[in-house]
N, C-alpha and C positions, 0 to 999 in steps of 0.2 A: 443633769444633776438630780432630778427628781425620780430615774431610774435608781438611781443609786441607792438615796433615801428611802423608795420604797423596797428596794432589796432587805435594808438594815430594819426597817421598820418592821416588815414579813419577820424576819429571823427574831428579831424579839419579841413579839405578840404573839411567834409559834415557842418560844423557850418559854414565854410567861403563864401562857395557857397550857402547856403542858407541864412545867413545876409546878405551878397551881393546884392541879388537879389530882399530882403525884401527892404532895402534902396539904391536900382540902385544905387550901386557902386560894378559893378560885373569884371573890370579889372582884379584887384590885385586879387581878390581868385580867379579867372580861371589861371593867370598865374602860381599863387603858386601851387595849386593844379595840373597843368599839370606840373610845374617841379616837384612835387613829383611822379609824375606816371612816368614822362621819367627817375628819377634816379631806380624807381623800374625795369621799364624794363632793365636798364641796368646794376642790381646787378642781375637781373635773371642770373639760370643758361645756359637756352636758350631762350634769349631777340626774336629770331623770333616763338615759342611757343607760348611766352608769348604775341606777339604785335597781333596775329591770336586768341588768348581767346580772349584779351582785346578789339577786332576789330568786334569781333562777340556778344560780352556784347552789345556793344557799338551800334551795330545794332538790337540789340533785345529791347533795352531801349529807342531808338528813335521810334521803331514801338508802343512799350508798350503806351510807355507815350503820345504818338499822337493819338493812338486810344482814348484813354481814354478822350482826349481833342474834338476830333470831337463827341463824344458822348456827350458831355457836362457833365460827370462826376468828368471833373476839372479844373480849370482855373489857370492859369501860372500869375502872376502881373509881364510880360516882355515885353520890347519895343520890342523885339527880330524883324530881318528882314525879318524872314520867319514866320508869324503868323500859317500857316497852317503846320508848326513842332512843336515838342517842343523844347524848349527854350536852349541854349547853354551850361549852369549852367549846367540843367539836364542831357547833353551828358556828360559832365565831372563827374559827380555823379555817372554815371553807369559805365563809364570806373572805378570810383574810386573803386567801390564796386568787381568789376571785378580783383583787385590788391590785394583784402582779398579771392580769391579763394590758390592762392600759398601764401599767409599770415596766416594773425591771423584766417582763419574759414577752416585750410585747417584738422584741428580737424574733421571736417562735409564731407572731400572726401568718407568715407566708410558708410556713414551715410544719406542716400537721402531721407527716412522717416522723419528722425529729421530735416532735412534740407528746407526739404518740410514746417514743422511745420512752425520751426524756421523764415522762409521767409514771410509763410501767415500772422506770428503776428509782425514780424520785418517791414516789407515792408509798412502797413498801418500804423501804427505807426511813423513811419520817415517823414511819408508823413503828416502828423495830427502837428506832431511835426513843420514841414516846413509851413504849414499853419499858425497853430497860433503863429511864428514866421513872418507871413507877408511876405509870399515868392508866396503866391497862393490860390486858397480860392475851395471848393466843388462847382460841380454846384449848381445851383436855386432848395433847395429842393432836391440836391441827393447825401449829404452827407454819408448817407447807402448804396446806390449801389453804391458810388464810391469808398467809404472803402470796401465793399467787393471784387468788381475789381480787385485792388490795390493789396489785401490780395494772389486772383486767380493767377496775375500776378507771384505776389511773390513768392507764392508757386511752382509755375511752376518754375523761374528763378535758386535759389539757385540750386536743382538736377541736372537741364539742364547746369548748368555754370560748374559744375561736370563734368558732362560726358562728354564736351565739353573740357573740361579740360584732360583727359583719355590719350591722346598721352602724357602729361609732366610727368607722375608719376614716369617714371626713370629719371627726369631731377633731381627731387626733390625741397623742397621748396628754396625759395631767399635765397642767402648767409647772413650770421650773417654782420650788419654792423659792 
């Protein structure tokens, strides 16, 4: 059951941060969405595990998605204070996606092919989805390299969040709410 929840949980904290961000009103779904990552870490079976994946998602996805912006392969629509990062929403999104490795994709721990796949075509997707929700737009003309980017990133992320993940596998997944 707690996969489940944290599937529905993922899909809303990705709608909320990205409407948010679409209609600059990005408070309430950052706070929401970070109290749903602090009650995950602390149904974890070991919450300091879990805050060292989530801390290391969360550093790969600020590098990711900044590169991708100084490339001009994508553009954030955020007042954000740091122009030369990506945008806050975004750190919350990757911590979130980071809280379906012991969740609802932990089906994909034995599985880093599929996961591989699964990420190239999920990742640019979510991302296409966030756009034409008004959250961010492709660069000028490099809406294909930035979809494929994206795809790369992704690909790489899901196996890597895995192995990263390797010290928890006797912790086992989040307890049942």
């Amino acid at each position: 059951m707690a996969k489940f929840w944290n599937f529905i949980c993922f899909q809303l904290g990705w709608f909320a941060c990205v409407w948010g961000a679409a209609n600059k009103e990005l408070l309430w779904a950052i706070v929401v969405t970070v109290v749903y990552i602090a009650f995950h870490v602390w149904r974890s079976p070991s919450p300091k595990v879990e805050m060292r994946l989530l801390l290391k998602v969360l550093l790969f996805g600020i590098t990711s998605d900044t590169l991708i912006m100084y490339l001009g392969l994508l553009n954030f629509r955020d007042d954000w204070l740091a122009p030369y990062l990506s945008p806050l929403w975004m750190w919350v999104l990757w911590v979130l996606v980071g809280t379906t490795v012991n969740g609802s994709l932990i089906w994909l721990r034995s599985k880093p092919i599929l996961g591989a796949i699964l990420g190239a075509i999920c990742g640019p997707i979510s991302y296409e989805a966030g756009i034409r929700m008004g959250a961010g737009g492709w660069g000028a003309g490099q809406q294909v390299a930035g979809f494929i980017l994206v795809g790369v990133i992704w690909g790489i992320a899901i196996p890597l969040f895995f192995y990263w993940n390797r010290d928890s596998i006797e912790c086992g997944p989040v307890k049942n709410l």
